[in-house]
Backbone as ProteinMPNN parsed JSONL, in Angstrom:
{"seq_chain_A": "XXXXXXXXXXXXXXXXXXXXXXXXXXXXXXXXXXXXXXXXXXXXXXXXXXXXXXXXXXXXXXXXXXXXXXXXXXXXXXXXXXXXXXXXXXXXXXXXXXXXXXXXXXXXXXXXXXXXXXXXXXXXXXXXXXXXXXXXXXXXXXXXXXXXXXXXXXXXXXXXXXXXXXXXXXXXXXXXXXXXXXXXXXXXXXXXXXXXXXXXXXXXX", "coords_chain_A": {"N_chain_A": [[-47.034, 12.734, -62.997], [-47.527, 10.083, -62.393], [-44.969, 8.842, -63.05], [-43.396, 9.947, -61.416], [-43.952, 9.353, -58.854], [-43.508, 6.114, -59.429], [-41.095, 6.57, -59.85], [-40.305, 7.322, -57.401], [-41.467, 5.16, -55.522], [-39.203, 3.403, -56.381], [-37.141, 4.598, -55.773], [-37.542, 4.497, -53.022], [-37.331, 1.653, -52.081], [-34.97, 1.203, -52.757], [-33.487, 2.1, -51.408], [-34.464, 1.048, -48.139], [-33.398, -1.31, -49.192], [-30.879, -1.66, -49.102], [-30.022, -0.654, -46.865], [-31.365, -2.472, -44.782], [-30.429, -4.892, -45.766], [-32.033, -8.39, -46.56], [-30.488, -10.662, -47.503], [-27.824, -10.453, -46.724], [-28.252, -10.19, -43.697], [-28.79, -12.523, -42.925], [-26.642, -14.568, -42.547], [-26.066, -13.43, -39.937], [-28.469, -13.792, -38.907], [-28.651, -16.702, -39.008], [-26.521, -17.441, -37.238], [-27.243, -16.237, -34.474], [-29.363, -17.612, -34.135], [-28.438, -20.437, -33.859], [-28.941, -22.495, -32.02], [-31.335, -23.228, -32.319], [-34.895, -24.922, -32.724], [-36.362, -25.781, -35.888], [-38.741, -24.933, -35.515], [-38.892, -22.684, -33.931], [-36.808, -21.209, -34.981], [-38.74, -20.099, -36.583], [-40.674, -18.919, -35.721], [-38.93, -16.558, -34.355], [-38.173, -15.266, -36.839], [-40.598, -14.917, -37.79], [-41.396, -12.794, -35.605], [-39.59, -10.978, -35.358], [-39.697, -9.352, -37.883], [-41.881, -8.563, -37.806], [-42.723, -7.044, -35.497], [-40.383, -5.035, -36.102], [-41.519, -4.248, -38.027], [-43.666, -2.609, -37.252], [-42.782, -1.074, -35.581], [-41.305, 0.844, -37.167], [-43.367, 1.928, -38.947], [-45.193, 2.836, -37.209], [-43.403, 5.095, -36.181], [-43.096, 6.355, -38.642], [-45.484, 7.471, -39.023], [-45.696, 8.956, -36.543], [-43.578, 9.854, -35.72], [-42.063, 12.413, -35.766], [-43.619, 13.715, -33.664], [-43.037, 11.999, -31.485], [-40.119, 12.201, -31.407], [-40.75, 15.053, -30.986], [-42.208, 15.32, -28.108], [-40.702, 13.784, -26.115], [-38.351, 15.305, -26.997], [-36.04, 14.173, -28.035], [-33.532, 14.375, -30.527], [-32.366, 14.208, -33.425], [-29.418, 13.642, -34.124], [-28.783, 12.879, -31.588], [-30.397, 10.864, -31.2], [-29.192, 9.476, -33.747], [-26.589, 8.912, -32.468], [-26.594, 7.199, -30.006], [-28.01, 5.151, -31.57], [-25.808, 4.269, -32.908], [-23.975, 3.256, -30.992], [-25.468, 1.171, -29.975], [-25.548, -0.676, -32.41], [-22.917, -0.566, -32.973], [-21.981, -1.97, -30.549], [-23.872, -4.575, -31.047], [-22.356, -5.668, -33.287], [-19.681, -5.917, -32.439], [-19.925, -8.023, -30.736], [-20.729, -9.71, -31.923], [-18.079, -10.262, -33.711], [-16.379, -10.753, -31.528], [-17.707, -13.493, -31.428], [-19.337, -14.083, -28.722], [-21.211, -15.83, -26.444], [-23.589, -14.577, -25.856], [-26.435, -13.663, -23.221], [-28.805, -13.799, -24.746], [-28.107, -16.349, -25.726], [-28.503, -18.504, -24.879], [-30.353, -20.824, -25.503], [-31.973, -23.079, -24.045], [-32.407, -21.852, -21.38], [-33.866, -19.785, -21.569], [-36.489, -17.317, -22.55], [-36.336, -17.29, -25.117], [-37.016, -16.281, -27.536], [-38.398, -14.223, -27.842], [-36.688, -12.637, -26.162], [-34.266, -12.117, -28.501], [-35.71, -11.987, -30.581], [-36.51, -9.379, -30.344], [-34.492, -7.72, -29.652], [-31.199, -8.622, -30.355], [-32.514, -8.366, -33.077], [-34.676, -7.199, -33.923], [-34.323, -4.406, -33.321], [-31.162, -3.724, -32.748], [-31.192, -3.974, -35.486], [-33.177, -4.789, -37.807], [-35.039, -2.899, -37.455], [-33.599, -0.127, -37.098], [-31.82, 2.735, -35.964], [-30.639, 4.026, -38.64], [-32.704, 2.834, -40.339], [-35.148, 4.205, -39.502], [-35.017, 7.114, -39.487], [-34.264, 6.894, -42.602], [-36.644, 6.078, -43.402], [-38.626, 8.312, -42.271], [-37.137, 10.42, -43.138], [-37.919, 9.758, -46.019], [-40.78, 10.503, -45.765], [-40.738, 13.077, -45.605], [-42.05, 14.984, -46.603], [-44.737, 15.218, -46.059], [-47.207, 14.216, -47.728], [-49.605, 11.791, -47.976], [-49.9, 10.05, -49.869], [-46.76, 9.392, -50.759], [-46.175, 8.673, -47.85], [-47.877, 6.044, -47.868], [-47.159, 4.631, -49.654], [-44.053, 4.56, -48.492], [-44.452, 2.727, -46.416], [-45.841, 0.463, -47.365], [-43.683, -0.519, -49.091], [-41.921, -1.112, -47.218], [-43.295, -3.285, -45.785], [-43.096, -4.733, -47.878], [-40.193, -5.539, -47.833], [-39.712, -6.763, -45.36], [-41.03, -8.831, -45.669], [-39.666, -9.915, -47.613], [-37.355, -9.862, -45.767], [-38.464, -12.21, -43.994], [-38.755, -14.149, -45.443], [-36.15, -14.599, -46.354], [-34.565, -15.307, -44.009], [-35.99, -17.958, -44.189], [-34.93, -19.467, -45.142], [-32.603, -19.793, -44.516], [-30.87, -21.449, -43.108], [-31.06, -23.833, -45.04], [-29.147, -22.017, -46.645], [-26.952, -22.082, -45.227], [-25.901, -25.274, -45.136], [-25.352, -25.505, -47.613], [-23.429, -23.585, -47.79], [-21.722, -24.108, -45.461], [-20.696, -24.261, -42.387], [-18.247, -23.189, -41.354], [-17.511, -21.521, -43.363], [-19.98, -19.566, -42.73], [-19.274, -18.73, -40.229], [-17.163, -17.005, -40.305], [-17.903, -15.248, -42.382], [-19.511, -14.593, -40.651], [-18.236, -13.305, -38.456], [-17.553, -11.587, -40.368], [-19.657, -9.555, -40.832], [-19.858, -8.526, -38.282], [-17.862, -7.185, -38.369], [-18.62, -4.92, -40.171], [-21.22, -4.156, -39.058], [-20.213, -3.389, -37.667], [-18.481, -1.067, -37.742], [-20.658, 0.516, -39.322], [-22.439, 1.157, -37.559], [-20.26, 2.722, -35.722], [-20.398, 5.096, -37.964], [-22.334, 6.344, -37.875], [-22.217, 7.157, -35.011], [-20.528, 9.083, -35.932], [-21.536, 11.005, -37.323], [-23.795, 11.633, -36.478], [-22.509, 13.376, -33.896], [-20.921, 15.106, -35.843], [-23.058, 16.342, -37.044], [-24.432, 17.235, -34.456], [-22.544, 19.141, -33.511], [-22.408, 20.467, -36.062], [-20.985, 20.286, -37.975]], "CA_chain_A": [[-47.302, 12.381, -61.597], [-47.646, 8.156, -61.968], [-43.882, 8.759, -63.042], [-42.672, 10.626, -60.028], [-44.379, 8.031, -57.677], [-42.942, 4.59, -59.434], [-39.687, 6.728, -59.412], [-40.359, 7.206, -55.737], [-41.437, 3.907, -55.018], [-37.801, 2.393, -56.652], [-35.944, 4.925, -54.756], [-37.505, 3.591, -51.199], [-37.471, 0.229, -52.249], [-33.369, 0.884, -52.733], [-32.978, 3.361, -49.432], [-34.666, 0.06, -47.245], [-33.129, -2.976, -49.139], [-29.442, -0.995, -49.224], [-29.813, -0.322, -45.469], [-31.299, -4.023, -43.925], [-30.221, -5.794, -46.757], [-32.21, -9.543, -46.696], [-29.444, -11.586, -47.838], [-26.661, -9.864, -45.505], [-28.867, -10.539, -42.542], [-29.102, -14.214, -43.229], [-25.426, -15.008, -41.249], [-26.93, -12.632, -38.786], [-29.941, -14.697, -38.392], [-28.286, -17.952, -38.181], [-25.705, -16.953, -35.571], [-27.977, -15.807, -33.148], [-30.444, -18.601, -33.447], [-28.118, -21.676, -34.314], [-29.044, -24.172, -31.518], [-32.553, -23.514, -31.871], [-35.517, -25.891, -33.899], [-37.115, -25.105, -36.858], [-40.409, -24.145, -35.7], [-38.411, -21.6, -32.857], [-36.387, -20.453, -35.594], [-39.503, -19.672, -37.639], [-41.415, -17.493, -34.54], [-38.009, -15.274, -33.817], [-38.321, -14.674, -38.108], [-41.611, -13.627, -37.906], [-42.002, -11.99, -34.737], [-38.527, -9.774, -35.102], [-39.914, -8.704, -38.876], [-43.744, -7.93, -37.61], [-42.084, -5.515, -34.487], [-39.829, -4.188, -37.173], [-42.523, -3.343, -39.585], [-44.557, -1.635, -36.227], [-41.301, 0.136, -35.316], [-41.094, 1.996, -38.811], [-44.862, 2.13, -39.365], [-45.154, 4.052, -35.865], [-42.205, 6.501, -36.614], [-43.647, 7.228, -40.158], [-47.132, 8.271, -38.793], [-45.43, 9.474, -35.334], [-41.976, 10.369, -35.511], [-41.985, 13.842, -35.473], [-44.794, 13.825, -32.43], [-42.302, 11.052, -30.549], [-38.956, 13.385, -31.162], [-41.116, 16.539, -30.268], [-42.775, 15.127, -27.167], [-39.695, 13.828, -25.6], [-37.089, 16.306, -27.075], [-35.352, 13.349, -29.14], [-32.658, 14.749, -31.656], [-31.999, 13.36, -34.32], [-27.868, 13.981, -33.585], [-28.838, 11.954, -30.037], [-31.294, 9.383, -32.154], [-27.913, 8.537, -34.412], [-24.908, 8.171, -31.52], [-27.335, 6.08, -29.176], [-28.796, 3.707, -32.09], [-24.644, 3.886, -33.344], [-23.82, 2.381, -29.597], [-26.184, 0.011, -29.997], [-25.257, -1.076, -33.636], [-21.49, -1.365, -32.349], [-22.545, -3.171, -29.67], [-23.973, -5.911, -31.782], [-21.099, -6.077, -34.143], [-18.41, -6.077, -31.788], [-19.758, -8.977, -29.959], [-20.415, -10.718, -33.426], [-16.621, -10.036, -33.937], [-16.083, -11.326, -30.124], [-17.957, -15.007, -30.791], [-19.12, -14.541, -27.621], [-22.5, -16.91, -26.697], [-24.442, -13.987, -24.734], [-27.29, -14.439, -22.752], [-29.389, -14.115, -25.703], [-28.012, -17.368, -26.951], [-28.992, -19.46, -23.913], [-31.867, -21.162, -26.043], [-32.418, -23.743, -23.533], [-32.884, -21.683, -20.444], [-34.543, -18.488, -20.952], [-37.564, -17.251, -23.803], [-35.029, -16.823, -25.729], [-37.643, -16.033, -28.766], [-38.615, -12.701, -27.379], [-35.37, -11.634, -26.525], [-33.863, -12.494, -29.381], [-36.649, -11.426, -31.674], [-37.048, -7.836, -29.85], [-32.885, -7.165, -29.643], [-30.976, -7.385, -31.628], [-32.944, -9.074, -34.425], [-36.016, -6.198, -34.955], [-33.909, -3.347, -32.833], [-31.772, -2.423, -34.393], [-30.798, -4.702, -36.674], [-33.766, -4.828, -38.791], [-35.335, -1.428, -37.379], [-32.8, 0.749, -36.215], [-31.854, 4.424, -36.369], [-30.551, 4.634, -40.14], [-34.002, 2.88, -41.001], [-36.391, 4.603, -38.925], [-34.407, 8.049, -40.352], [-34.48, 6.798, -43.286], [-38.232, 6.178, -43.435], [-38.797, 9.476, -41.899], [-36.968, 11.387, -44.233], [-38.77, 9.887, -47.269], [-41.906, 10.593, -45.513], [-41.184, 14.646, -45.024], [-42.835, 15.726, -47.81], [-46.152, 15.188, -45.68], [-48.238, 13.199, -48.492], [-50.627, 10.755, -47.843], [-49.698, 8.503, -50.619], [-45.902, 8.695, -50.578], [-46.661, 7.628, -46.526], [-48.862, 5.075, -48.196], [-46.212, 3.793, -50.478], [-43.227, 4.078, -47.674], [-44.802, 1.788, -45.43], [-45.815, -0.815, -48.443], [-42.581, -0.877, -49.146], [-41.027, -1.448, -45.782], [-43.837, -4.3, -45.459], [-42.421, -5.848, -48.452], [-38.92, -5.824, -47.228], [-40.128, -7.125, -44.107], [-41.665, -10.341, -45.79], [-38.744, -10.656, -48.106], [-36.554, -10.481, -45.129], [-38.445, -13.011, -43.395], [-38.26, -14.988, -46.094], [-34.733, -14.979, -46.115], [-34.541, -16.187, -42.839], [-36.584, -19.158, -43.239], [-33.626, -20.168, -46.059], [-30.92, -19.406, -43.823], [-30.284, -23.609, -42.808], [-29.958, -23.767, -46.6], [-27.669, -21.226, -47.178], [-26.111, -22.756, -44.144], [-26.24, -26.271, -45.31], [-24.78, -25.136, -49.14], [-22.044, -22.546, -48.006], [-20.602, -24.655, -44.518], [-20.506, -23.682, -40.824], [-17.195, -22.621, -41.462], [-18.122, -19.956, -43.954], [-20.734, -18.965, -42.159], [-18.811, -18.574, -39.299], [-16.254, -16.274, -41.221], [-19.191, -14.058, -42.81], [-20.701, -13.371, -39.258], [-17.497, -12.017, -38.097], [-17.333, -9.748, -41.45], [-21.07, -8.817, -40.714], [-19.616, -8.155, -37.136], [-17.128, -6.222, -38.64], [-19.459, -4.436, -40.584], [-22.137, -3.757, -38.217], [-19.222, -1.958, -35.821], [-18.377, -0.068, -38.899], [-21.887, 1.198, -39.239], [-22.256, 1.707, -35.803], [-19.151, 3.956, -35.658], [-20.381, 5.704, -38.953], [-23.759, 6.519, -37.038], [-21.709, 7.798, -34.254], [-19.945, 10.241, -36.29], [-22.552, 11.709, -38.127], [-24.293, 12.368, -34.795], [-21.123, 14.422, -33.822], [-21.037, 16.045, -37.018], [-24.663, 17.187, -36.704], [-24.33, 17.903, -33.057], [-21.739, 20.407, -33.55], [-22.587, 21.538, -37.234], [-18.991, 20.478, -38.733]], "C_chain_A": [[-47.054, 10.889, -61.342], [-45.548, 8.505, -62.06], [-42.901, 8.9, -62.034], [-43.068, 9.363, -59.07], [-43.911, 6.675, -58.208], [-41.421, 5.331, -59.263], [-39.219, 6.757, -57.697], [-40.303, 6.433, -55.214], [-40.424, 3.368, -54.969], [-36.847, 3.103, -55.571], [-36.514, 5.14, -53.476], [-37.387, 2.58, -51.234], [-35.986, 0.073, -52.108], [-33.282, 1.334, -51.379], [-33.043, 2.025, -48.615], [-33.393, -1.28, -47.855], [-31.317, -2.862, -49.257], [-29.062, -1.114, -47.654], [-29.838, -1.613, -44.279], [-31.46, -5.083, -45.142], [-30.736, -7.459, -46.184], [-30.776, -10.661, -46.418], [-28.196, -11.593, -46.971], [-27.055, -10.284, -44.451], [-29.297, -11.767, -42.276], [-27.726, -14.596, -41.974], [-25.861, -14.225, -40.293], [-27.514, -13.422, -37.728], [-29.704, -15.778, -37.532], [-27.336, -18.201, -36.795], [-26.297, -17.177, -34.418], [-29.09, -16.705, -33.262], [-29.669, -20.26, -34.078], [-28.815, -22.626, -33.665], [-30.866, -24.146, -31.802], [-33.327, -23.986, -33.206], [-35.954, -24.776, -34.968], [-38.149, -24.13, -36.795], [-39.724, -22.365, -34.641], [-37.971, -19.95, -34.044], [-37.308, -19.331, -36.337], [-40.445, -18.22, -36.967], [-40.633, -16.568, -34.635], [-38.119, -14.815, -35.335], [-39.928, -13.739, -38.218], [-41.782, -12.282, -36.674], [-40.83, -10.715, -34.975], [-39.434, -9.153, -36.611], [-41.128, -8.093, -38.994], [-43.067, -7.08, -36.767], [-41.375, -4.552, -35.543], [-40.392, -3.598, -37.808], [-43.314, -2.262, -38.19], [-43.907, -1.136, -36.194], [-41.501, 1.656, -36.039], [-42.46, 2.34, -39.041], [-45.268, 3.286, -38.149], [-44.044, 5.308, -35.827], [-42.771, 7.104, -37.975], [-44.572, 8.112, -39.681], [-46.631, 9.478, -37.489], [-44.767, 9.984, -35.08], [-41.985, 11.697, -35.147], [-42.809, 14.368, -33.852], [-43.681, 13.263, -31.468], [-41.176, 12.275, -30.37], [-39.797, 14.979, -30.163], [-41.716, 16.37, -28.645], [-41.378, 14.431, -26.262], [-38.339, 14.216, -25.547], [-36.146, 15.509, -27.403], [-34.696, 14.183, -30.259], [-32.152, 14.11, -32.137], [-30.378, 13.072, -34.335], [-28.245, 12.409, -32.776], [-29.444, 10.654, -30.497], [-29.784, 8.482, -32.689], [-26.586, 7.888, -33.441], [-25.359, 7.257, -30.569], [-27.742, 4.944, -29.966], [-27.106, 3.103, -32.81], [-24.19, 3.086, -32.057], [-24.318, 1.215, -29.907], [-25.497, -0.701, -31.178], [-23.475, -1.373, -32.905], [-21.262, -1.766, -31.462], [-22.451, -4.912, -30.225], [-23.021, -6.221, -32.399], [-20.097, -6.572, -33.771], [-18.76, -7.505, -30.717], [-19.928, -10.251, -30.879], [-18.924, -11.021, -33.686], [-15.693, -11.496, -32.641], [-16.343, -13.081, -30.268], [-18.766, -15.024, -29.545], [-20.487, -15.061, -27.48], [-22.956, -15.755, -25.32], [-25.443, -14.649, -24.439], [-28.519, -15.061, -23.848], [-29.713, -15.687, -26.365], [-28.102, -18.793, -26.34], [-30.524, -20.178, -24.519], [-32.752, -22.008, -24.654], [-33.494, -22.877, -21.904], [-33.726, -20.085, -20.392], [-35.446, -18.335, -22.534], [-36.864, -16.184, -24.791], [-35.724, -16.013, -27.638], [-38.31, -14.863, -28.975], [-38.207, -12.109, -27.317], [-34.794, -11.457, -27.481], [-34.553, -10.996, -31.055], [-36.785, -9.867, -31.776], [-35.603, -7.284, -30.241], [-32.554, -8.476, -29.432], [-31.345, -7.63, -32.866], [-33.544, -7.486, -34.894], [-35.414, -4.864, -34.534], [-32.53, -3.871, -32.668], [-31.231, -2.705, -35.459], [-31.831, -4.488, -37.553], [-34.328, -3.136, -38.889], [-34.562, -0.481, -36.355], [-32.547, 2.279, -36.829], [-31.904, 5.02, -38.03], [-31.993, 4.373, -40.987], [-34.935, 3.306, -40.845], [-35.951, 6.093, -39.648], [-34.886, 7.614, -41.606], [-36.093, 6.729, -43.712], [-38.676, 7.396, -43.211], [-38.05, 10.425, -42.905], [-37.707, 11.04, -45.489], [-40.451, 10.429, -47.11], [-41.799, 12.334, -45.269], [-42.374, 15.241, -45.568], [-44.786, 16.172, -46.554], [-47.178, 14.53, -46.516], [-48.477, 11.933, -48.025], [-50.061, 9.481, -48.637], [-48.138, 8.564, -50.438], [-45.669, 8.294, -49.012], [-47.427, 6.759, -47.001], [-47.658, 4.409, -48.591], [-44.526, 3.58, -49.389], [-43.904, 2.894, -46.812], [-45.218, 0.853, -46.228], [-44.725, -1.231, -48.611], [-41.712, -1.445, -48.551], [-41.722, -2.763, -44.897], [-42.903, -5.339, -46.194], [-40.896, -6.301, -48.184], [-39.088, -6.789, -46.414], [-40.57, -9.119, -44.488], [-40.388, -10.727, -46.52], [-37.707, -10.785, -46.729], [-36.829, -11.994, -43.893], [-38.033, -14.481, -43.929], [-36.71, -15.598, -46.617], [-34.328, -15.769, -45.484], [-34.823, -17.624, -42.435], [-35.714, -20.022, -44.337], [-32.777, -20.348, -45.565], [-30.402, -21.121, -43.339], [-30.244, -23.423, -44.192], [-29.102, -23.284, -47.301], [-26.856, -21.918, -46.474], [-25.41, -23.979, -44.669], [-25.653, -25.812, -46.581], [-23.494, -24.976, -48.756], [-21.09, -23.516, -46.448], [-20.686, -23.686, -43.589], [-19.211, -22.715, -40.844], [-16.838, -21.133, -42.099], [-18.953, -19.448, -43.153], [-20.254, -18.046, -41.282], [-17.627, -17.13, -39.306], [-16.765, -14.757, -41.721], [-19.828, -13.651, -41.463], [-19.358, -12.924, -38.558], [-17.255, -10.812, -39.109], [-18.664, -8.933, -41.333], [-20.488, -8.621, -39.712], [-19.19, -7.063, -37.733], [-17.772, -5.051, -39.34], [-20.526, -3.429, -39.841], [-21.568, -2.729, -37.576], [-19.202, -0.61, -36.916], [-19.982, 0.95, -38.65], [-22.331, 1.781, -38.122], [-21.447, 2.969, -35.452], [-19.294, 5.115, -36.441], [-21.482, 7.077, -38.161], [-23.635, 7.42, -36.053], [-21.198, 9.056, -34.604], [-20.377, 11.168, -37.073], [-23.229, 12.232, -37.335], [-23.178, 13.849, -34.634], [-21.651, 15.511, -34.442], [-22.235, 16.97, -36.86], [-24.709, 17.971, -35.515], [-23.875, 19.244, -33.321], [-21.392, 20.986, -35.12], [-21.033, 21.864, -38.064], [-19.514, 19.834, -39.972]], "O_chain_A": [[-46.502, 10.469, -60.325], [-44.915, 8.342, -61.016], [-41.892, 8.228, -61.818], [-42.243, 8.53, -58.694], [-43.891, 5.865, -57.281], [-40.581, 4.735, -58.589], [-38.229, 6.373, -57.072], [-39.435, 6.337, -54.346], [-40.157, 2.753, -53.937], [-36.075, 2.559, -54.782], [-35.98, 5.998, -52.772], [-37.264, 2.166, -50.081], [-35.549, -0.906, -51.503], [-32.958, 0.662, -50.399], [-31.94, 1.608, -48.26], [-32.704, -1.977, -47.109], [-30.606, -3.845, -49.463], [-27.994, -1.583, -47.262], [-29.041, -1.85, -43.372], [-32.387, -5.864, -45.359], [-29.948, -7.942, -45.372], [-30.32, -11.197, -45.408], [-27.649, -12.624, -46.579], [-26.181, -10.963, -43.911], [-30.147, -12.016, -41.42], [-27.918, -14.832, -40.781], [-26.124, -15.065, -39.432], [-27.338, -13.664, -36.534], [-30.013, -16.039, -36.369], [-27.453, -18.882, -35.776], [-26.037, -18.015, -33.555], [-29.912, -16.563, -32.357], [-30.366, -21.088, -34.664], [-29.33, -23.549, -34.294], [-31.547, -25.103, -31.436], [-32.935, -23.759, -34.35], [-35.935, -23.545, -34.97], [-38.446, -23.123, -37.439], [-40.171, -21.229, -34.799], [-38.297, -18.765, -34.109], [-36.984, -18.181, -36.635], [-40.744, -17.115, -37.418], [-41.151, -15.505, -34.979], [-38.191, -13.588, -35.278], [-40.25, -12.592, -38.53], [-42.19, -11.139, -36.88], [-41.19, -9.555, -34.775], [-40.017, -8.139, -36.228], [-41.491, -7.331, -39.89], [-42.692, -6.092, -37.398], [-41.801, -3.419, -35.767], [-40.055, -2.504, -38.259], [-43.406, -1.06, -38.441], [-44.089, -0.187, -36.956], [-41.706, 2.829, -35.726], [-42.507, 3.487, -39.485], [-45.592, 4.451, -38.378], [-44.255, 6.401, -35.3], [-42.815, 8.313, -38.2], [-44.525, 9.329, -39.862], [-47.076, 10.626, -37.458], [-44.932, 10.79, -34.165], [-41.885, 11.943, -33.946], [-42.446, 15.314, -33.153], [-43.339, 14.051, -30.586], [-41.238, 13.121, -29.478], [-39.476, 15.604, -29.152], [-41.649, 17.39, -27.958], [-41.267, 15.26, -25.359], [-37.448, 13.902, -24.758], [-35.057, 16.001, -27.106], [-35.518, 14.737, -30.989], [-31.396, 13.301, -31.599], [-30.179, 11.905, -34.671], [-28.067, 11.261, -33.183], [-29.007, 9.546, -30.184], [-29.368, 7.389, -32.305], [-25.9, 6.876, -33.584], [-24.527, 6.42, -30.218], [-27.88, 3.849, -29.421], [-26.976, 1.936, -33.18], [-24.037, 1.907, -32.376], [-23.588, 0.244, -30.11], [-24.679, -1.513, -30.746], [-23.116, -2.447, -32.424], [-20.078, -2.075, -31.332], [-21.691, -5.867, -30.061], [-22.618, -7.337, -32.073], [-19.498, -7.468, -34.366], [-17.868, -7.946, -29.993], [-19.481, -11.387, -30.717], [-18.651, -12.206, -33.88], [-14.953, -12.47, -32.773], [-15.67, -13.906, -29.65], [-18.959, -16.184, -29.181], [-21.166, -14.778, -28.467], [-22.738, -15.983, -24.13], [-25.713, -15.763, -24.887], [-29.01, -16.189, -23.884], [-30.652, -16.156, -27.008], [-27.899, -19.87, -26.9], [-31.609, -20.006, -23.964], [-33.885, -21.681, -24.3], [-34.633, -23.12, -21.505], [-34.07, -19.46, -19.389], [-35.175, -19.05, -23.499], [-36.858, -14.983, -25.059], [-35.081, -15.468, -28.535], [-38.748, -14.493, -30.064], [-38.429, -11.012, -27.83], [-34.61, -10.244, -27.584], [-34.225, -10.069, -31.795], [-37.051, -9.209, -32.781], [-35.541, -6.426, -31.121], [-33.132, -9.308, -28.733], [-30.659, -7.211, -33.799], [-33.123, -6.782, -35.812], [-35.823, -3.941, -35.24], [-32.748, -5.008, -32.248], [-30.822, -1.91, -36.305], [-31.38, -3.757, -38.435], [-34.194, -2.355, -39.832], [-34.839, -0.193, -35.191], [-32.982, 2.783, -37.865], [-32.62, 5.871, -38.558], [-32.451, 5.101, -41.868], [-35.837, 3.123, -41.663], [-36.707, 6.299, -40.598], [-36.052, 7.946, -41.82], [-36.523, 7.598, -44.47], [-39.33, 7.761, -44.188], [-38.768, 11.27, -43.44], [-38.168, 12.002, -46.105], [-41.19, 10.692, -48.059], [-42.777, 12.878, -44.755], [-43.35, 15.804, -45.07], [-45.552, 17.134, -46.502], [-48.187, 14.245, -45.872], [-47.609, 11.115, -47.72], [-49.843, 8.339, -48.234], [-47.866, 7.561, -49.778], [-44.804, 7.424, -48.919], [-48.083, 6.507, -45.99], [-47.151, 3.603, -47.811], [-43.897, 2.532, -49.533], [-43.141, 1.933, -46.908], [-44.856, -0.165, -45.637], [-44.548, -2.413, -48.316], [-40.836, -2.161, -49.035], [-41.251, -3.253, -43.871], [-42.248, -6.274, -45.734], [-40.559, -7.47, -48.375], [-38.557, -7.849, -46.745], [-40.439, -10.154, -43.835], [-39.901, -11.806, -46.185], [-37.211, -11.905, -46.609], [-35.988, -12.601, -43.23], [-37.439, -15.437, -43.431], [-36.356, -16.679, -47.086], [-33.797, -16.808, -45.876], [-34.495, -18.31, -41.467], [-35.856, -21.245, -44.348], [-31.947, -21.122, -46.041], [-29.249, -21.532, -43.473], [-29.28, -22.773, -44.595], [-28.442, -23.738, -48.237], [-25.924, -22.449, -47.079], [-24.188, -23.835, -44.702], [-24.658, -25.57, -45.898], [-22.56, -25.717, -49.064], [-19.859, -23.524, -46.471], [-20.742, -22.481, -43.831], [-19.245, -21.582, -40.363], [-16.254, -20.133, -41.68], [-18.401, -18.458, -42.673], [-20.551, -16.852, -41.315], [-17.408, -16.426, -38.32], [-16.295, -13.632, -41.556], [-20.492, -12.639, -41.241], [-19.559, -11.874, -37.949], [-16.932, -9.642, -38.908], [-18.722, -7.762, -41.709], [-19.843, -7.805, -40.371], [-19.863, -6.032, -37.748], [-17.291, -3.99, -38.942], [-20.618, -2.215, -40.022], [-21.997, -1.675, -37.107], [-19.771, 0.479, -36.839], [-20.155, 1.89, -37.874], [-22.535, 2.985, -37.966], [-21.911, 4.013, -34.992], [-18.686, 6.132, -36.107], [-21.319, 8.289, -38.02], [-24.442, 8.337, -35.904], [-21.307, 10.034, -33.863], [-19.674, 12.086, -37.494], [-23.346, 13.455, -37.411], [-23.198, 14.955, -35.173], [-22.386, 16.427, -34.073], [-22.219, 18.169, -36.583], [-24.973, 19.173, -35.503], [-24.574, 20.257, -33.36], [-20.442, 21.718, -35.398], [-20.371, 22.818, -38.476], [-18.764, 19.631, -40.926]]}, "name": "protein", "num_of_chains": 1, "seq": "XXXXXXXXXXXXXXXXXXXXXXXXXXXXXXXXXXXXXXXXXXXXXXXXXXXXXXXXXXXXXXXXXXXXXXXXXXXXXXXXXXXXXXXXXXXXXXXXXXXXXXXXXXXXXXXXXXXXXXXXXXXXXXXXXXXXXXXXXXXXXXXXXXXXXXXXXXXXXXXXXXXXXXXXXXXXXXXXXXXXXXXXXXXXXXXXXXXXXXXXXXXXX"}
């Protein structure tokens, strides 16, 4: 039994840190909050990775209640959170300085933090799925141990974040700059993947 559950534990600990990989989400980070200070930077890190952890923590306990009470399919869950996801990517790709990135004139640490940092970058369809499928079983403790798990992500990815000027500051604006269009590129990818798995499901191909 202890065996099955540390084997369990490693394989959610991979499912989450495979899916919003830390380190990947670092050019992410800095992108979308370049002009802004330290301490700004440090709120949109915690506040997107505390919503994120509620996100997934409320779908573990709820999910099935949420889908069944508003007739949510999981099909319709994946090609709407794939939109979204190639959304973000493709405007990563684009460069383009949305409103989002107006630090000066709008609370930019809310928006930011809410979409597309914690939705659905950090908690989006493949991870809230993902959480939800490790949680079928119905047990108490592996729902105990998914949501530990998806805390600790949560702190390592904040902690990522609050490195990201030193990765910055090591690797060059220029790289950076380079890596957040291949995370663009990336993101669309995933996005598109998301989309077609929907499909697939939809119509049972």
């Amino acid at each position: 039994m202890q065996n099955e559950l540390i084997a369990f534990t490693l394989s959610v600990f991979t499912g989450f840190f495979a899916i919003m990989n830390p380190i990947a989400n670092v050019p992410i980070f800095s992108s979308l909050v370049e002009d802004a200070d330290k301490e700004t930077k440090r709120k949109i890190s915690r506040k997107a990775t505390s919503i994120a952890f509620l996100i997934v923590f409320l779908f573990v306990l709820l999910g099935k209640f949420i889908f069944e009470l508003f007739g949510i399919t999981i099909p319709a869950f994946k090609i709407t959170g794939g939109i979204l996801i190639f959304f973000v990517g493709f405007e990563m790709l684009q460069s383009k300085r949305s409103a989002v990135k107006h630090l000066k004139e709008t609370a930019f640490d809310e928006n930011i933090a809410i979409s597309p940092l914690a939705i659905p970058i950090l908690a989006g369809p493949g991870t809230i799925v993902t959480a939800m499928n490790f949680v079928s079983s119905g047990s108490y403790v592996r729902i105990s141990i998914v949501i530990a798990v998806f805390a600790l992500m949560c702190i390592l990815t904040h902690w990522a974040f609050q490195l990201g000027d030193k990765i910055v500051l090591r690797v060059g604006k220029n790289v950076i700059t380079v890596i957040g269009k291949i995370m663009g590129l990336i993101i669309a990818i995933i996005g598109t993947t998301m989309i077609i798995e929907g499909i697939k499901v939809s119509f049972d191909l």
